[in-house]
DOVOVO-272290 format. One record per residue (C-alpha): x, y, z negated; residue number from 0. Coordinates in steps of 0.25 Angstrom, whole numbers, plus 5000, padded with zeros to 4 digits. Layout:
REM DOVOVO-272290
     xx     yy     zz     k
      X      Y      Z   NUM
...
END
This chain:
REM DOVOVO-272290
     xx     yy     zz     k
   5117   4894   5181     0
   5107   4902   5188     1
   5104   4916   5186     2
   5091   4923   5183     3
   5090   4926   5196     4
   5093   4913   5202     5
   5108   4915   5206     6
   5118   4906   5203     7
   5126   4908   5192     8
   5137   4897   5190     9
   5152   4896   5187    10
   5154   4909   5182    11
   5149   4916   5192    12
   5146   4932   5189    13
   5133   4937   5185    14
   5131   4950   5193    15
   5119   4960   5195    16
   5115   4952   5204    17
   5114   4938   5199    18
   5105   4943   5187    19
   5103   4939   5173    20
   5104   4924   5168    21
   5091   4919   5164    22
   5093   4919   5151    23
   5098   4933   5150    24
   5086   4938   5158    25
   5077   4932   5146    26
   5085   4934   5135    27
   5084   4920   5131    28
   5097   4922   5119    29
   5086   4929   5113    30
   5073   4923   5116    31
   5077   4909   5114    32
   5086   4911   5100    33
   5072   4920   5095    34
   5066   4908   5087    35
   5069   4909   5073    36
   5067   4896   5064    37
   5066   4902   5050    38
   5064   4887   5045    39
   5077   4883   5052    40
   5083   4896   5042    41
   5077   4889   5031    42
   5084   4875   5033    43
   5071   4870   5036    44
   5069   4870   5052    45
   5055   4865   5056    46
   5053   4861   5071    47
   5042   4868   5073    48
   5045   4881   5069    49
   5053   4883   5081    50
   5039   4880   5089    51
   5033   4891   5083    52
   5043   4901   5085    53
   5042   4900   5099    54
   5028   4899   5101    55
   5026   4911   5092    56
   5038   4919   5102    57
   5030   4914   5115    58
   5019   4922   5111    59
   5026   4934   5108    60
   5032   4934   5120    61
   5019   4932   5128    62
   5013   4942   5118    63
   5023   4952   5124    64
   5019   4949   5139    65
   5006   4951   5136    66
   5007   4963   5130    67
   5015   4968   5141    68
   5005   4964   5152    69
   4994   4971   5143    70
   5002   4983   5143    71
   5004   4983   5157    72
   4988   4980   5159    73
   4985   4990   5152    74
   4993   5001   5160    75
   4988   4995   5171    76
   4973   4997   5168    77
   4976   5012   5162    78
   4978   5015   5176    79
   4968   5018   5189    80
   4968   5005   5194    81
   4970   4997   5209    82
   4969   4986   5213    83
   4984   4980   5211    84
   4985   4986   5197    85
   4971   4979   5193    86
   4978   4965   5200    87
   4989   4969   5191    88
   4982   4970   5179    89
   4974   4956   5182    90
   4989   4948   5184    91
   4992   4953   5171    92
   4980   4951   5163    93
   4981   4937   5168    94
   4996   4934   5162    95
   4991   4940   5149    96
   4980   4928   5152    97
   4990   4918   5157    98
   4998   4921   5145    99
   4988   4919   5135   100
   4984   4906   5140   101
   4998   4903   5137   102
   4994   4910   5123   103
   4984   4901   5120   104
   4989   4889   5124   105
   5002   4891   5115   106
   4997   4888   5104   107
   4995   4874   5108   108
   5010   4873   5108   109
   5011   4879   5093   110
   5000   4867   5089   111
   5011   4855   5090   112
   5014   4862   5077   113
   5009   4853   5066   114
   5005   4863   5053   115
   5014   4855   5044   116
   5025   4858   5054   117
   5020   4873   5053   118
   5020   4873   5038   119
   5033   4869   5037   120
   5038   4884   5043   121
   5025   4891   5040   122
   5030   4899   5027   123
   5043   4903   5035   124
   5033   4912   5042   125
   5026   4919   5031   126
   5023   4933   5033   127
   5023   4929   5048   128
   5011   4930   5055   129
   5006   4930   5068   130
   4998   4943   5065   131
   5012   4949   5067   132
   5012   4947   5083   133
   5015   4961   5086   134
   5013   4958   5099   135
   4998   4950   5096   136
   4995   4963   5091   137
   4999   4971   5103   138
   4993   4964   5112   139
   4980   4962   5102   140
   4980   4979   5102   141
   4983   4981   5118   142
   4973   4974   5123   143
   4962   4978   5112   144
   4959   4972   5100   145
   4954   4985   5090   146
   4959   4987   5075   147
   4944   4985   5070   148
   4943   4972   5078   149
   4955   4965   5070   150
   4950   4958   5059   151
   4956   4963   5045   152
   4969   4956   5043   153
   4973   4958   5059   154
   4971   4974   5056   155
   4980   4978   5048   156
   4996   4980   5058   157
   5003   4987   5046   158
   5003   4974   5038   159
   5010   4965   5047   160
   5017   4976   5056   161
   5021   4989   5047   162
   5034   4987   5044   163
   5036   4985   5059   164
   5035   4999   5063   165
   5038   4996   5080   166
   5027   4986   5079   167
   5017   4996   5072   168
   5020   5007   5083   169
   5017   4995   5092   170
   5004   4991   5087   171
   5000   5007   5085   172
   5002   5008   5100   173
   4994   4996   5104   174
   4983   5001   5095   175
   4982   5017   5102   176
   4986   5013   5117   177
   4975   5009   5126   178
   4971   4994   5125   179
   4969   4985   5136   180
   4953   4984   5131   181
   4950   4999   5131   182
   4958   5000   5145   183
   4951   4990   5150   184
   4939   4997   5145   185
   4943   5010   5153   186
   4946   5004   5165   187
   4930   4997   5165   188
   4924   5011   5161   189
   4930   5015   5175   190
   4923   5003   5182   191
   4915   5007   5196   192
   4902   5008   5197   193
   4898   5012   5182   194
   4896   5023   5186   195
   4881   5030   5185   196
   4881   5038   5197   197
   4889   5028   5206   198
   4884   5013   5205   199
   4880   5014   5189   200
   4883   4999   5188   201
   4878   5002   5173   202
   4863   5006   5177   203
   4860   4995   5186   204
   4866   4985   5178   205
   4855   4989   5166   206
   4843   4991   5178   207
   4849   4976   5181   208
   4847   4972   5166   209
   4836   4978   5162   210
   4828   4971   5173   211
   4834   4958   5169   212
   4829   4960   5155   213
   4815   4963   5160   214
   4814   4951   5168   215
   4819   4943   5156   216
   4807   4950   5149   217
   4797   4947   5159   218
   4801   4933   5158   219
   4801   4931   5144   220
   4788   4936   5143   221
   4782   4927   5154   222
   4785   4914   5144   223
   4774   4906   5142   224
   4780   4900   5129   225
   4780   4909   5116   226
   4795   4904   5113   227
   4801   4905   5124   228
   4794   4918   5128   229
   4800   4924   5114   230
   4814   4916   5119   231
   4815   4924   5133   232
   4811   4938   5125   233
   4821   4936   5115   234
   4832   4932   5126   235
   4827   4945   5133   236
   4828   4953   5120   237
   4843   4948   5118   238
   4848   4951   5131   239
   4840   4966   5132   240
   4850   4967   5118   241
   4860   4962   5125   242
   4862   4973   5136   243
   4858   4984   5129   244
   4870   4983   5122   245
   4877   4987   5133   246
   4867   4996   5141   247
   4866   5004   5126   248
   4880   5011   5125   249
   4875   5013   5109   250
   4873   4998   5107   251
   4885   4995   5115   252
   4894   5005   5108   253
   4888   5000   5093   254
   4892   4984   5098   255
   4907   4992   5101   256
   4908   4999   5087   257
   4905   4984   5082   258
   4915   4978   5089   259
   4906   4969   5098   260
   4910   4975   5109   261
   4924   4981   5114   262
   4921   4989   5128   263
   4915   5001   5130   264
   4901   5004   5137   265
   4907   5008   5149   266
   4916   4999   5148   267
   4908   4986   5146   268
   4901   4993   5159   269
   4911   4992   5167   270
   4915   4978   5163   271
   4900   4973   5166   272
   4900   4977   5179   273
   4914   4972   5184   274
   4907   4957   5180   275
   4896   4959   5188   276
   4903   4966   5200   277
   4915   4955   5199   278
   4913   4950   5212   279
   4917   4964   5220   280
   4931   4966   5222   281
   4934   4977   5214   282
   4928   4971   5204   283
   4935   4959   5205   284
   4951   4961   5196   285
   4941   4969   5185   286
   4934   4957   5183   287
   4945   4948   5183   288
   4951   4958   5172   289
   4939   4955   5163   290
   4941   4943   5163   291
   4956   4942   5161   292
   4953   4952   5150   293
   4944   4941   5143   294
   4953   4931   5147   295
   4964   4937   5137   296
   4954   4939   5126   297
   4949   4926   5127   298
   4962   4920   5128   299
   4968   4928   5115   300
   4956   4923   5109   301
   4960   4909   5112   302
   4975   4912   5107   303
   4968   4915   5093   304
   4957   4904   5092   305
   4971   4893   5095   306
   4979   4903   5085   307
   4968   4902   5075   308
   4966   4886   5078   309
   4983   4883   5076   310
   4983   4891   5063   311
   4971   4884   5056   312
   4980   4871   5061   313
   4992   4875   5056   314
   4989   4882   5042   315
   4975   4879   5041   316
   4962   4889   5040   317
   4965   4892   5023   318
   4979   4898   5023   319
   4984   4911   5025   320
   4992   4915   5038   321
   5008   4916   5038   322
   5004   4931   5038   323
   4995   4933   5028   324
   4982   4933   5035   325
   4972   4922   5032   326
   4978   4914   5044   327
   4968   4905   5050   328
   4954   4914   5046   329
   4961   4925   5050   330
   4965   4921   5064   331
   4951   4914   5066   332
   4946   4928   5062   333
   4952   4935   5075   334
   4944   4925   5084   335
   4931   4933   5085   336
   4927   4945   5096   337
   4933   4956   5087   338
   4947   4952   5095   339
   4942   4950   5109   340
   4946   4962   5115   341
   4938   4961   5129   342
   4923   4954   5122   343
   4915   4963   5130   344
   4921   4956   5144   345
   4917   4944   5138   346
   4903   4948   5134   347
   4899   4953   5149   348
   4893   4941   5152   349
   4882   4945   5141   350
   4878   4957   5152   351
   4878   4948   5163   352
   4864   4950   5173   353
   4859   4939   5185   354
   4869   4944   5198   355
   4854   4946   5204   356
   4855   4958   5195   357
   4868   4963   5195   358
   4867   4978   5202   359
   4871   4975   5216   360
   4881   4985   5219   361
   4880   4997   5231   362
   4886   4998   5242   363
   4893   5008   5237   364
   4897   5001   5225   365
   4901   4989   5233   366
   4911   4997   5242   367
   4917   5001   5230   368
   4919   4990   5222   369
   4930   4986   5236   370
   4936   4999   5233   371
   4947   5000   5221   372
   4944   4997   5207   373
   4948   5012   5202   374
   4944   5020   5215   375
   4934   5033   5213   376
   4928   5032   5227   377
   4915   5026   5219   378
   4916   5031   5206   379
   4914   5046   5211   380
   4904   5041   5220   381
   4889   5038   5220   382
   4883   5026   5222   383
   4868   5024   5221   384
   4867   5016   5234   385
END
């Protein structure tokens, strides 16, 4: 036998300090491997497949936890002045939670070998349980951001499914009141360098930018020969002059907010705009990869839902109603929309994207800073109208 720490450990020799714990011991394997409870095998009716679904249900839990214990750690990080290591930090583990929801998604795949008459023959030995009642599916879905008014109706209501458990409500109260990942996100894009008006005024350039674009497109519309493709051009130029002053108008931009069309706030979406642009300079560089690893975890969750929705209608059909009383397949397929992507407005920055021609080149100034650390206030307090 080999020990934990790759000792030997063979005819009776001791166990000390030093040879550490057994494998097993170190992972609590008496426990983690007798967890599965086959309540058709209770019955004296065991089907095969039930044991299939135990595990896979458990596996997600217990990636459920890491994730929530990487968010935690992510979100401490970023509540913090950051450097340079912390920001590397938080890339690493924002990739796992990626990495893991990959694994996620793919899962499910594993749980499809599963015929729905083999389903059906354990389904009512589940009945009131319901994947609504992942605890942990809930944590994770208030840490990173999802809001109360965003939920749709039967995903609202926590003291339903968890009241009579009252550590799991005081769990769920707290995820709600503490900072999410979204709104810290949001305050560490409203610190970005360069917004501001007296330094760079990143914000002011980018609308000069804009609005001469806009008037070229004008001008170029209006020099069509043909009555229908003249009212074409115009009609293109009238949509994209909606388009940005959605967000040069703080009032529209805020109205599109109280609706729910958009997450971010003004200064926030400012930020966020002007890390994609300046991508390409070195302290801008880790933010970017960020966004996109913030993305990557809403699109992925998304995915995990659309395969979830998909394996259900296989299994029980789009008519019936869900083990826990929800209205099973229409309501899952329900949760697919916007109202549950935490990070949209990252994914909608490619609306306010202007030719590189021009993009505000950056001063001097500017351009030293953006070799300089992300959180520094050399520039910040500075002027820069070079």
């Amino acid at each position: 036998m080999r020990s934990w720490n790759g000792r030997d450990a063979q005819d009776g020799e001791h166990l000390n300090d030093e040879s550490g714990m057994l494998y097993g011991e170190y992972l609590m394997l008496d426990k983690v491997i007798k967890a599965q409870r086959m309540v058709s095998q209770e019955h004296n009716q065991p089907v095969h497949d039930e044991h299939l679904f135990i595990i896979t249900h458990q596996a997600y839990e217990l990636w459920f936890k890491q994730i929530i214990f990487e968010l935690d750690s992510i979100r401490e990080l970023f509540s913090t002045e950051l450097e340079e290591s912390q920001t590397l930090e938080i890339l690493k583990r924002l990739n796992r939670i990626v990495l893991i929801l990959k694994v996620l998604v793919d899962q499910v795949m594993i749980l499809e070998t599963m015929t729905p008459l083999d389903f059906m023959e354990f389904r009512g030995y589940l009945r009131p349980a319901s994947g609504f009642q992942s605890l942990q599916f809930r944590l994770i879905e208030n840490k990173i951001g999802v809001q109360h008014e965003h939920r749709v109706k039967y995903n609202q209501n926590y003291s339903n499914v968890f009241g009579s458990d009252q550590e799991a409500m005081k769990l769920i109260e707290k995820s709600e009141s503490e900072p999410s990942l979204s709104l810290i996100v949001q305050r560490w894009l409203e610190r970005t360098p360069g917004l501001e008006a007296k330094g760079f005024d990143f914000w002011g350039k980018f609308q000069r930018s804009v609005e001469k674009l806009l008037d070229e497109q004008k001008q170029m519309a209006l020099k069509e020969t043909s009555d229908s493709a003249r009212r074409f051009r115009l009609a293109e130029w009238e949509n994209q002059t909606e388009v940005f002053e959605s967000i040069f108008n703080p009032k529209v931009h805020d109205a599109l907010v109280a609706r729910g069309e958009r997450r971010f706030t003004h200064r926030a979406l400012q930020g966020a705009i002007m890390i994609t642009f300046y991508r390409d300079e070195p302290r801008f560089s880790q933010p970017h990869q960020i966004l996109t690893l913030l993305m990557d975890i809403d699109s992925l969750i998304t995915k995990w839902r659309y395969n979830h929705v998909l394996m259900v209608q296989r299994m029980i059909g789009s008519s019936q109603l869900g083990t826990g009383g929800s209205s099973g397949y229409q309501y899952l397929r329900s949760t697919l929309s916007d109202r549950y992507k935490v990070f949209v407005d990252l994914f909608n920055l490619s609306t306010f994207l202007i030719p590189r021609s021009m993009i505000p080149p950056l001063t001097p100034i500017m351009k030293n800073h953006l070799c300089l650390n992300w959180e520094t206030n050399t520039y910040i307090n500075g002027d820069d109208k070079a």
